[in-house]
C-alpha positions in Angstrom: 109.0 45.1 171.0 109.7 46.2 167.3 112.4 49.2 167.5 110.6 52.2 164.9 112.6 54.4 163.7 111.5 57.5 162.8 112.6 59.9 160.1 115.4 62.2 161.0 114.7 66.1 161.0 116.6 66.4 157.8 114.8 63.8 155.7 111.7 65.6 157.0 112.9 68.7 155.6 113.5 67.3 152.5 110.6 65.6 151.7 108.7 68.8 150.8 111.6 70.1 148.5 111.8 66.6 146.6 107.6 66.7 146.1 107.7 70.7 144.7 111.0 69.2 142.3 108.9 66.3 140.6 105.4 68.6 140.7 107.8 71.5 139.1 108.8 68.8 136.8 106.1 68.5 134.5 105.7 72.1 134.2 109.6 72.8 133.3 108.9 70.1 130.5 105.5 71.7 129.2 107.3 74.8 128.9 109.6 73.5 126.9 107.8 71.8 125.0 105.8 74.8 123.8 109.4 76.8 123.2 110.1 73.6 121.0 106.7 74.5 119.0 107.2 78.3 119.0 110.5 77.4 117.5 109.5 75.5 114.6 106.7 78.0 114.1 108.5 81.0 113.3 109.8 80.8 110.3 106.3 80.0 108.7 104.6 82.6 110.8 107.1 85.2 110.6 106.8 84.5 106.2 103.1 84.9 106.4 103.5 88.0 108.2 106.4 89.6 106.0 104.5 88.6 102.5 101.1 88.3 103.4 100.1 90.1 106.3 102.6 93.3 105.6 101.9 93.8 101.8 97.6 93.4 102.1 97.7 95.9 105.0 100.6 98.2 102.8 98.0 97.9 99.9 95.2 99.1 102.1 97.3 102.4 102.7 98.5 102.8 99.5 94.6 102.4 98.0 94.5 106.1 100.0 97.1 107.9 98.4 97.6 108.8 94.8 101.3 108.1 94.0 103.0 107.2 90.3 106.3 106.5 92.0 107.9 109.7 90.8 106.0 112.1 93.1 105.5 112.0 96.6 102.3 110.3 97.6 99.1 112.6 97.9 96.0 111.6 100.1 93.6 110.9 98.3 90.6 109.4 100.5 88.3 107.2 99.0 88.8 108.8 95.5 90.8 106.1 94.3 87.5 103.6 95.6 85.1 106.1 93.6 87.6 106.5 90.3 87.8 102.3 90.2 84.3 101.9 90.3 83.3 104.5 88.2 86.0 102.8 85.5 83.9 100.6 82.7 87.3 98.7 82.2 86.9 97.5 86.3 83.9 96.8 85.9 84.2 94.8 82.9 86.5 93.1 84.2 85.3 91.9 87.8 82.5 90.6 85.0 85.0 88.7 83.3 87.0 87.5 86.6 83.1 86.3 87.8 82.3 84.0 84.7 85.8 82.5 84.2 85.4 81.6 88.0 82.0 79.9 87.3 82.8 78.3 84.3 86.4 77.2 85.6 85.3 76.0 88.7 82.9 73.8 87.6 84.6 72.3 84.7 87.7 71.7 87.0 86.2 69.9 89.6 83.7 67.8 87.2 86.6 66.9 85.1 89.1 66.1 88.4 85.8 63.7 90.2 85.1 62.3 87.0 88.9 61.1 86.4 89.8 60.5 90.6 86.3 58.2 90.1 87.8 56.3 87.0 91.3 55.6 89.0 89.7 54.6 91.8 88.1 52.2 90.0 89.8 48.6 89.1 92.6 48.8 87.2 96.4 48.0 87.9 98.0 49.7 90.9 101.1 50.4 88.3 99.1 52.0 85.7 96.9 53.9 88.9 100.1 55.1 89.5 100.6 56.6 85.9 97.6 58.0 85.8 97.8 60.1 88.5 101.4 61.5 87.8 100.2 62.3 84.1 97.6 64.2 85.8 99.2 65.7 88.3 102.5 66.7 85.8 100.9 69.9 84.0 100.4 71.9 87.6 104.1 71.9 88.3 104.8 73.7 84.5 105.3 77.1 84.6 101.5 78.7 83.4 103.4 81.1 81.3 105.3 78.8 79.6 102.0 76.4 79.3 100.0 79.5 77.5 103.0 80.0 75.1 102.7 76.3 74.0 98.8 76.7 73.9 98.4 80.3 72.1 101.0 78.5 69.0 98.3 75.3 69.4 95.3 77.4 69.3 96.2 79.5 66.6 93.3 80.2 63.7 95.9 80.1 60.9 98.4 77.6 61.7 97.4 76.2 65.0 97.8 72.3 65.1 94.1 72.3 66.8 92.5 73.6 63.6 94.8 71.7 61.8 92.9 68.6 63.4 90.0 70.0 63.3 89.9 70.6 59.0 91.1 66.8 58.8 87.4 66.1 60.0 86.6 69.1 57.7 85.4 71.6 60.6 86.0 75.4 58.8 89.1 77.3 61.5 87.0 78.4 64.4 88.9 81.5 65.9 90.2 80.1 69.2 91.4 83.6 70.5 90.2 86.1 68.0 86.1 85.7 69.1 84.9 87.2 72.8 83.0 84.1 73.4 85.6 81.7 71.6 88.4 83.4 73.6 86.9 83.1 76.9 86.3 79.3 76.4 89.9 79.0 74.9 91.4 80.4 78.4 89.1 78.3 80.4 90.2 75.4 78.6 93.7 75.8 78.7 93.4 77.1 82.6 91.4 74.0 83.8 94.0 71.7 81.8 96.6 73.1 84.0 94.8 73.6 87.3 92.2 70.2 87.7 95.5 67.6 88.9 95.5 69.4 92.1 91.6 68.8 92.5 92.0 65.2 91.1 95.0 64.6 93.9 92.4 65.5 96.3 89.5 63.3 95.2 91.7 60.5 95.2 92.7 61.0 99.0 89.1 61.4 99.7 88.2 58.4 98.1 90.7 56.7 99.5 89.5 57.4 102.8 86.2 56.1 102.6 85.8 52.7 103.5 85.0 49.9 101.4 82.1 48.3 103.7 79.7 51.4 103.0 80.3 50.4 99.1 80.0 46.8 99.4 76.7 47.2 101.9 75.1 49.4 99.0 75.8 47.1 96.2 74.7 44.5 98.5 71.6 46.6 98.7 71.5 47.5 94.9 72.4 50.7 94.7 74.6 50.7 91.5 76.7 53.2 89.0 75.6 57.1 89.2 73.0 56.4 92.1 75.6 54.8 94.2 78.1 57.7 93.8 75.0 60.3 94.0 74.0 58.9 97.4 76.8 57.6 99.3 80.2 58.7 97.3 79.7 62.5 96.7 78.0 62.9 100.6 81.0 61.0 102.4 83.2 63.2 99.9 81.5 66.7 100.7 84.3 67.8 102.9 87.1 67.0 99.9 84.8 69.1 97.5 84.6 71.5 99.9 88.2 72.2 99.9 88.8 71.8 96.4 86.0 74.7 95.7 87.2 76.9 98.5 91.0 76.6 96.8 89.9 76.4 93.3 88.0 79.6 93.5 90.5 81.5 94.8 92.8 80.7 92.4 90.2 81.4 89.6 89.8 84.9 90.6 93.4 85.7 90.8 93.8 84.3 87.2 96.4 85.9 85.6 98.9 84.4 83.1 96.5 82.5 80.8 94.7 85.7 79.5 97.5 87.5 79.8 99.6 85.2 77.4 96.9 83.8 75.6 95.1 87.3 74.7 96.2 90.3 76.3 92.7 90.7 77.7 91.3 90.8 73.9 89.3 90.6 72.0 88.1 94.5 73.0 87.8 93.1 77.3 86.3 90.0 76.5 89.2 88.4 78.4 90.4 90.9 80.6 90.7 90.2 84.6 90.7 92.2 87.7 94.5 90.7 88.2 95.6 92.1 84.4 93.4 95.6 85.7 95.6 96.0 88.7 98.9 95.0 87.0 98.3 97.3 84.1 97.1 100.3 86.8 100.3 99.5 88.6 103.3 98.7 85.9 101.9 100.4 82.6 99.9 103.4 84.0 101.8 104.1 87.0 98.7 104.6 89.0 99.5 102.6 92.2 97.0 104.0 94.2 94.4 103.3 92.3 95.7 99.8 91.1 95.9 99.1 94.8 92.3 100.3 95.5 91.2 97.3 92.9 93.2 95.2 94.6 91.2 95.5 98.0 88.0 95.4 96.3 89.3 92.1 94.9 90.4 90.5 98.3 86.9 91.7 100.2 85.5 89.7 96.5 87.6 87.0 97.7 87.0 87.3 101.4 83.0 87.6 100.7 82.8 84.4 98.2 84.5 82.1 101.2 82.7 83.2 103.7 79.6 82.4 101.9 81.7 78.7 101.2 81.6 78.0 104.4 78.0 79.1 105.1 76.8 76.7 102.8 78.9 74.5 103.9 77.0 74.0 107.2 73.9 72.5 104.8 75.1 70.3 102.3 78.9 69.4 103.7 78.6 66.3 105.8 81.6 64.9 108.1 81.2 61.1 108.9 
C-alpha cells in the first residue's frame, strides 16, 4: 500500500501567501514600470508647460489688460481685440503673413520633392550623402545671420545678384526696394533656408516605400511623372502631410527674413503679423494690444491645422 503523505498545516497556509506574492508580482513591476516612464517624461512635459503652455495662457490675460510696463495694468475687455482689428497695419499685415504662407509653402515643398525625388534616384550612395548634407546645411545657420548675407547679395546697387544678372545684360531689378519684388525676394531667401527640413523628410518617406510597388509599375508601364503622380505622391501623402502641417506653421510665424531683409518695407508690402506684435510689444510699448494680435494669430494657426487635418481624411492615404 503506497504511504501518501499529505501536506503539513503550514505548507497549506503558505500556499495562498506564495500565489498573492507572484500575482502581486506583475503588478509591483507594472507600477514601476510606469514610474520609470513618468520619470523620463518630466522634464519634456514640465518644459512644454513652463514655455508653452504658461506664456499662451499669460498672453491670453495680458490681451485683456492695457499695460506699457510702466503703469499698472488696466482692464481693458475686448478693447484691445476691437483696437487690433480696427488697425489697417494688422490687417495689412495678416494679408501679407497669408500670401508669404501660400507662396512659401508651395515653393518649399515643390522645390524639397523635386530634389528628395532626384536623390533618390541612381546615383552614388557617397555623393547621396553630399547632397543631402548640402541641403540640409543652410537650416542649422542662424536666419538672421542668413538675411544679413542675403540683403548685401540682393542689393540694387552693388548686390552680386545684379551684378550677374547685367553680365547677361538684365537692367538692376530692385530686389527689396519694389512691393512685389520685395515680397518675392523674402520668399526666396526664406524657402532657401527652410526646404532641407522638407527634403529630409521626403527622403525618409521615400525610403520607406518599397521597391516592389515601383518595379510592378514599370513592369506595367507606368513611367516618369505618371509613375510618381499615381503611386509615389499617394504612398507619400502622409510625409507631405507633415511637411505642410510644419511648414505652415513656420510660415506664419516668419519673422527674421523681413525683418532683416526690409523692415516690413516697402510702405507694408513685407510686414508680418510676428514684426506687428514685436513692434506693438518692444517699440510701442503696447503689450496688451501686441498680445491681443498674438491670439488672433495662434486661433490663425490653430484654424489652418485643423482644416490640415480635415483634408487630410480625403486625399492622405496610409498603406
Amino acid at each position: 500500500m503506497t504511504n501518501t503523505r499529505l501536506p503539513s498545516r503550514r505548507t497549506r497556509a503558505a500556499a495562498p501567501a506564495a500565489a498573492a506574492r507572484a500575482a502581486a508580482r506583475p503588478a509591483t513591476r507594472e507600477r514601476g514600470t510606469r514610474l520609470l516612464a513618468a520619470l523620463f517624461l518630466a522634464p519634456t512635459v514640465l518644459g512644454i508647460v513652463v514655455f508653452t503652455v504658461v506664456p499662451i495662457a499669460g498672453s491670453v490675460v495680458l490681451s485683456l489688460f492695457h499695460w506699457n510696463v510702466i503703469d499698472s495694468p488696466g482692464f481693458a475687455g475686448g478693447a484691445n481685440y476691437r483696437e487690433a482689428l480696427g488697425d489697417t497695419t494688422v490687417l495689412v499685415s495678416f494679408r501679407n503673413t497669408l500670401v508669404f504662407m501660400v507662396l512659401a509653402v508651395a515653393l518649399q515643398l515643390t522645390v524639397a520633392l523635386a530634389l528628395a525625388l532626384t536623390v533618390d534616384g541612381r546615383m552614388p550612395a557617397w555623393l547621396r550623402s553630399v547632397f543631402r548634407s548640402a541641403f540640409f546645411f543652410p537650416l542649422v545657420l542662424s536666419a538672421a545671420s542668413v538675411s544679413v548675407v542675403m540683403k548685401y547679395l540682393f542689393n540694387q546697387d552693388f548686390g552680386v545678384v545684379n551684378w550677374l544678372l547685367g553680365l547677361a545684360g538684365v537692367a538692376p531689378v530692385p530686389w527689396l526696394t519694389s512691393e512685389h519684388a520685395a515680397l518675392a525676394t523674402v520668399v526666396l531667401v526664406y524657402v532657401w533656408q527652410q526646404f532641407g527640413f522638407s527634403f529630409l523628410l521626403f527622403v525618409g518617406g521615400l525610403n520607406n516605400i518599397p521597391k516592389e510597388i515601383h518595379e510592378a509599375a514599370s513592369l506595367d508601364g507606368a513611367r516618369g511623372p505618371r509613375k510618381h503622380l499615381a503611386i509615389t505622391l499617394p504612398l507619400l501623402s502622409p510625409t507631405l502631410l507633415v511637411a505642410s502641417v510644419v511648414g505652415i506653421i513656420n510660415a506664419l510665424q516668419v519673422f527674421e527674413q523681413p525683418y532683416v531683409l526690409t523692415e516690413g518695407g516697402p510702405g507694408d508690402a513685407t510686414r508680418t503679423v510676428v514684426m506687428v506684435i514685436y513692434e506693438k510689444a518692444f517699440e510701442q510699448l503696447r503689450f496688451g494690444e501686441a498680445s491681443a494680435v498674438g491670439v488672433l494669430l495662434f486661433v490663425l494657426i490653430m484654424a489652418v491645422t485643423a482644416l490640415q487635418f480635415r483634408l487630410s481624411r480625403r486625399f492622405v492615404h496610409y498603406q
